[in-house]
C-alpha positions as CSV (number, residue, x, y, z in Angstrom):
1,X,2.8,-6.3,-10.8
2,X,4.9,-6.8,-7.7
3,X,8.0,-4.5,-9.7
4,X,5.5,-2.1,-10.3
5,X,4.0,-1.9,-6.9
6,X,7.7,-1.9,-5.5
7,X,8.6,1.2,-7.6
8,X,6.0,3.2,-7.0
9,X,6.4,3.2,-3.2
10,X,10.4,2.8,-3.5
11,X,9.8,6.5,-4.9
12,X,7.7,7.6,-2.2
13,X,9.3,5.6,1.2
14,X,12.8,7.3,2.1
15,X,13.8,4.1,4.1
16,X,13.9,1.9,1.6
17,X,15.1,-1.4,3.9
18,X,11.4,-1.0,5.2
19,X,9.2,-2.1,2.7
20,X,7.8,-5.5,2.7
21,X,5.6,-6.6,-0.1
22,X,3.8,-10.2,0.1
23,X,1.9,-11.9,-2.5
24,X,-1.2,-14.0,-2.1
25,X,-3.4,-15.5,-4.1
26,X,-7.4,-16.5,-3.2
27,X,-9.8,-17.7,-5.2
28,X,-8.9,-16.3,-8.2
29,X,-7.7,-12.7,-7.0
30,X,-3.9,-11.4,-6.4
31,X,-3.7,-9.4,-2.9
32,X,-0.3,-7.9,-2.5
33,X,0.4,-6.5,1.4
34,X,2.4,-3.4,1.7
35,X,3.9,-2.5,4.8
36,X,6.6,0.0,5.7
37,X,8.1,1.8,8.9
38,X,5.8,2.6,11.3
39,X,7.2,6.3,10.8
40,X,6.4,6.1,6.9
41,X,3.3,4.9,7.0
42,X,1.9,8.4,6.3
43,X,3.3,9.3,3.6
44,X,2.3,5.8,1.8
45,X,-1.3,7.3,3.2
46,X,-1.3,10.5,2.0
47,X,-3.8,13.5,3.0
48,X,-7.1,11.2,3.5
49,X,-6.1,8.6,1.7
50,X,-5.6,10.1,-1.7
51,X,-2.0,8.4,-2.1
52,X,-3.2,4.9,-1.1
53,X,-6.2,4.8,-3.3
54,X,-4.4,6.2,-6.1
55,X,-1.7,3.1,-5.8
56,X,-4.6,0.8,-5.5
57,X,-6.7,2.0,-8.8
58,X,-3.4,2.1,-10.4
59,X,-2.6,-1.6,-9.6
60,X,-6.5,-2.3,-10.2
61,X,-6.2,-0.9,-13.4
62,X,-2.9,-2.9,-14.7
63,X,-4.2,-5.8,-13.1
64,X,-7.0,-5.7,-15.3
65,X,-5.2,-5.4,-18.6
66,X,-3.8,-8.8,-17.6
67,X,-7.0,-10.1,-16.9
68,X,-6.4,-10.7,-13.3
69,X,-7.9,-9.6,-10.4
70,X,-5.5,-7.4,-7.6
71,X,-6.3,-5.7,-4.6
72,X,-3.5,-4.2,-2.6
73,X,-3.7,-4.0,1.1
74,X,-2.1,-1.6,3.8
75,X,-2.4,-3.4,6.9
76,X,-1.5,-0.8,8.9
77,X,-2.8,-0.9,12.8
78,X,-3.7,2.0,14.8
79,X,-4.9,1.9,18.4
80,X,-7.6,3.8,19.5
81,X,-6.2,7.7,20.8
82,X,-3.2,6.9,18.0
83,X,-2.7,9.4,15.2
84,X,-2.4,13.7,14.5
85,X,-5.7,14.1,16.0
86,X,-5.1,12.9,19.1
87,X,-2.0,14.9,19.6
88,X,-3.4,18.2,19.3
């Protein structure tokens, strides 16, 4: 799962030295954290989360087929006045 995940956002990160993915597993359920540049963060995102949630029911999905449970997490922090709205 953790190749698969690791592809998929190797295709979409340009700064590849950035990504850090980190396996856990709790009471019966695989979480894999994602994180990336602060600056890429975005485009792992994508337009209201459409990106994100697409990686996630995609991992979900093959997760599944194994018979596991997997939920992937983008622990991204934002403080409040952060982001494109705030800038306008």
């Amino acid at each position: 799962m953790e190749e698969v995940l690791k592809t998929i956002i190797d295709n979409l990160i340009e700064n590849k030295k950035a990504i850090s993915i980190d396996h856990k597993e709790e009471n019966g359920t695989d979480y894999y954290y994602v994180t990336v540049a602060q600056d890429e963060e975005g485009k792992l995102i994508g337009r209201q989360g459409r990106v994100a949630k697409a990686i996630k029911a995609l991992c979900k999905a093959l997760g599944a087929k194994e018979g596991r449970r997997v939920e992937v997490v983008f622990p991204f922090k934002y403080k409040k006045g952060e982001g494109r709205r705030s800038q306008r």
